[in-house]
N, C-alpha and C positions, 0 to 999 in steps of 0.2 A: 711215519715221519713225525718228529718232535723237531720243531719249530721255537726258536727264544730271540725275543728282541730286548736288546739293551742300550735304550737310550743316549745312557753317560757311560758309556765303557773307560777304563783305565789299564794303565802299567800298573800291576800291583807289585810292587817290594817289600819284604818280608826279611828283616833285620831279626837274629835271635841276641837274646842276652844272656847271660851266664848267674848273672845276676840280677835284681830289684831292678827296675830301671830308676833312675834319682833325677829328679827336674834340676837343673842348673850345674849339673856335675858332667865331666868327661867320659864317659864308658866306651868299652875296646868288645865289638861284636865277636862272637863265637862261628858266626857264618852267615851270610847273605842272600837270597835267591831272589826271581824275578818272573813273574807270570802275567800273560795278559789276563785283564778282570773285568770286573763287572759280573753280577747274579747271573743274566741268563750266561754270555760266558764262559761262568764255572759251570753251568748247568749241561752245558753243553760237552766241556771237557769230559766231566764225569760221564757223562751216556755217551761219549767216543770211545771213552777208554776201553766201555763194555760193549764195544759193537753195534751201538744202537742208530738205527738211522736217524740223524738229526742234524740240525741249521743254525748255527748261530747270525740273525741278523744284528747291523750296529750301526754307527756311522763312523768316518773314520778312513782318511784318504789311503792311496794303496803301500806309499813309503812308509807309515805312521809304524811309529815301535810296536804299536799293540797288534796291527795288521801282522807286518813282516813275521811278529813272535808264534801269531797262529799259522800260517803259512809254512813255517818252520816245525812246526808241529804235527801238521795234515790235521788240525780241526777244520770241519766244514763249517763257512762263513761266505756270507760276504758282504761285502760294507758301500757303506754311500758316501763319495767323495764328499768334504764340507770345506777344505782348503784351508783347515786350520787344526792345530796337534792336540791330540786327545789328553787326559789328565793323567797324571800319575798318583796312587794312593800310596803312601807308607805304613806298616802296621810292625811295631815293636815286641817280642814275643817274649816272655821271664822262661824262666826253668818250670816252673810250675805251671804254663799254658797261661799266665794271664797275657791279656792282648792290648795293647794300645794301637790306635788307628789314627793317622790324618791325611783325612781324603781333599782333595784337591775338589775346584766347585765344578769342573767343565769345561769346554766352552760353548757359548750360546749356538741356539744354530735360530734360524733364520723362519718365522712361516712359511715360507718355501719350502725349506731344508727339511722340516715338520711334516710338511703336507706328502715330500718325496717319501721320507719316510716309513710314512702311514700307506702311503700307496706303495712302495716296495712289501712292506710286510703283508696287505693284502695279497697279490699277485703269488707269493710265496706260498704263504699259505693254505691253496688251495689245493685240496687232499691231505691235507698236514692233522692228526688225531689230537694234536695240543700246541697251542700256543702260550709260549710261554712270554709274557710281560712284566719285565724283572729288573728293578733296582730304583734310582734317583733320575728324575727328571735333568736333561741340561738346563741353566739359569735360564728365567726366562720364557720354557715353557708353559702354557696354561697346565692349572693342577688336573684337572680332568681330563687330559691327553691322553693316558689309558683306557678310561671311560669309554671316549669318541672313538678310540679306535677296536673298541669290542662292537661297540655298535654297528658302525660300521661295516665291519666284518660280517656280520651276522645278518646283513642289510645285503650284501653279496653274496654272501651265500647261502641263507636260510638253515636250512634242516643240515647240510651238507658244512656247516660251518664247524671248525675245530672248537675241542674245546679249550676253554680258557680261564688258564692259572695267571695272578696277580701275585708275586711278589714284593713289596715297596715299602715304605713308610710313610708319615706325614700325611700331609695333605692330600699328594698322589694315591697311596692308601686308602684316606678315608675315601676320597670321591669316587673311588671306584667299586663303592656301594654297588652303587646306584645302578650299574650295568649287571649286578648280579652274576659275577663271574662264579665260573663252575670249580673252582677253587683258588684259596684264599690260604696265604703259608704266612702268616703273622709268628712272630717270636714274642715273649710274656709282654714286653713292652711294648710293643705294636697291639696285640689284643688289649693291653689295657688301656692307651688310648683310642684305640677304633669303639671300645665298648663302655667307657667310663665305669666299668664295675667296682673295678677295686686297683692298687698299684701290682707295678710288675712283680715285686716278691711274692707278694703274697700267692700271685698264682702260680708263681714258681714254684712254691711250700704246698700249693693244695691242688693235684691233676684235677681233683673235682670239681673246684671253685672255675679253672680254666675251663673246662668242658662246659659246665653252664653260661659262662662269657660268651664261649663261641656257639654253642646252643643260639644265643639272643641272633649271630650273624644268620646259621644256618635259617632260622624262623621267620629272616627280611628277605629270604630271599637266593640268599650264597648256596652254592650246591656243597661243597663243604670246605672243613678247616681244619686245616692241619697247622696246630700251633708247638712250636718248637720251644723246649722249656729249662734248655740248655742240659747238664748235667741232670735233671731228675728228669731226662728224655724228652715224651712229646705225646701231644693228644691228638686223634683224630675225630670230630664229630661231622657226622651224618644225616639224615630223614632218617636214618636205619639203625642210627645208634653212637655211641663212641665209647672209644677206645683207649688205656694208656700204656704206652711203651716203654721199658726201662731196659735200656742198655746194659752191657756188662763194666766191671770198673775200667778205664783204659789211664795209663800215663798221656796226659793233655803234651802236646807241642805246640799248637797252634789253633785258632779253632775261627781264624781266617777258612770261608769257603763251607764251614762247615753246615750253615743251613741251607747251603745252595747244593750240597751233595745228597743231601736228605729229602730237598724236592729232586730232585734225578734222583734217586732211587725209588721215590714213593711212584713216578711217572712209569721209570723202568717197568717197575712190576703191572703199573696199571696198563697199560699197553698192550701186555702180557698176558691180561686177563685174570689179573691175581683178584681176589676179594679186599673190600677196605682195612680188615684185620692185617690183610698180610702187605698192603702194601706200605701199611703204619710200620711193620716189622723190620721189611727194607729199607724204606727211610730212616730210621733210627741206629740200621745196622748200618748205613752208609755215612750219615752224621759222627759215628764213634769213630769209624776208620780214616775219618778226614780229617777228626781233632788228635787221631793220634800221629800223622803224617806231618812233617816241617812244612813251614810257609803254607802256602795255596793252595799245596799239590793237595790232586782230588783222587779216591781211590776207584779203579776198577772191581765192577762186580765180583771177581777172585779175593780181592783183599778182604772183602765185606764175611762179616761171620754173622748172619740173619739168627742162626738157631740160640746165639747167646744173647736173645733180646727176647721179652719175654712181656707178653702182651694181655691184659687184658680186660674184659669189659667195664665199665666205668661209669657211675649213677652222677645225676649234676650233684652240686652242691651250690648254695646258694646264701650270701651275704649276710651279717646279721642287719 
């Protein structure tokens, strides 16, 4: 069982364009869709789509669009009443896959609301292989709410506790250092401020310079890091080594979802019993099949082509 709790869940809407999109002008969309979201979520969709047994927790009353939309779906969920309607994100798509995104902030939820929370995902999780704690904090929550609740968890149930991936940014991010989560799925710009090494191009331009940033995580502590590096694929580093993965070329549509299908497939495989090599392969090969699909949609293990990704071992490199 794979277990994802997601904080801030949204309505995601996924507008395409035919054209440039132009700030202050009129444009006539090509097509429309509409997905429940939020990281764990998508993470969740993805390992339904392939059979996987797994949990999406959220908060999020039983009418709420985002509810009804999973319900509608048979994703396994379930949510914690808060008595107030979840956010909607919009994300604008070109012909060329470029994306624009405006995420809505939440709504606050309550130390209470907080404490349910943490205490539902605890209860859940027990016998669950991975938890997954993925995306933005609601307004309002302390930043280390990740943190406390790996803690926590692991305060409950010792040796017998799942493991624990961290998906986020910012603050929530960095702080959750500190609990030394057993993986960590940063994209260039989250590794470069979690690590202050260098900016996000640059490790975009160099897997090696990336692998030695996230080298610095694994070295404090993190079990590992799978950093996402968009089009020139993704690294994975280890205690054991790392790795880099390049995709094959795909036509972009959207590339909404696309680092959240890549942690679902890196999990898929690990669950599976795959090696770090190849669960870098899956992930990479589920990230291409997500940015080549419209809006959100997330691809099934069938859609994924693992063998045209093409992996391999990878030396740090290191700053001048």
């Amino acid at each position: 069982m794979i277990v994802t709790l997601t904080p801030n869940p949204s309505l995601d809407r996924t507008i395409e364009l035919a054209a440039p999109l132009l700030r202050g002008e009129v444009q006539r969309a090509t097509s429309a869709s509409q997905e429940p979201g939020g990281k764990g979520v998508n993470i969740v969709r993805a390992l339904a789509a392939s059979g996987v047994n797994c949990l999406a927790l959220l908060p999020g009353d039983e009418d709420d669009a985002v509810l009804v939309a999973l319900r509608a779906q048979h994703i396994p969920h379930l949510g914690l009443s808060i008595g107030a309607p979840l956010r909607s994100n919009v994300a604008l798509t070109e012909a060329d896959g470029t994306t624009t995104k405006v995420n809505e902030p939440g709504p606050p939820l309550s130390r209470s609301q907080l404490a349910d929370l943490s205490a539902l995902t605890v209860a859940q999780s027990e016998g669950a292989s991975w938890l997954v704690l993925a995306g933005s904090l609601p307004p309002g929550a302390p930043a280390d709410f990740y943190a406390q609740l790996t803690e926590e968890l692991r305060r409950t149930y010792g040796a017998a506790a799942p493991k624990i991936a961290i998906d986020s940014s910012g603050a929530p991010l960095a702080a959750a250092l500190a609990a030394k989560p057993d993986l960590l799925k940063p994209n260039a710009e989250e590794l470069a401020e979690l690590t202050g090494r260098s900016d996000p191009d640059s490790l975009e331009a160099d897997p090696g310079l990336a692998a030695g940033a996230a080298r610095t995580l694994v070295e404090g502590g993190v079990g590992a890091v799978l950093a996402t590096l968009g089009s020139k694929g993704a690294v994975l580093v280890t205690a054991a080594g790392s790795w880099l993965a390049r995709g094959p070329r795909i036509e972009a549509r959207s590339t909404v979802g696309a680092g959240d299908s890549a942690l679902a497939g890196y999990l898929l495989s690990e669950t599976a019993g795959a090696a770090g090599p190849d669960c870098l392969q899956q992930a990479v090969a589920h990230g291409a099949a997500a940015a080549s699909l419209p809006g959100s949609t997330v691809p099934a293990l069938s859609q994924t082509n693992p063998n045209a990704v093409v992996v391999t071992a990878l030396a740090f490199a290191k700053e001048n």
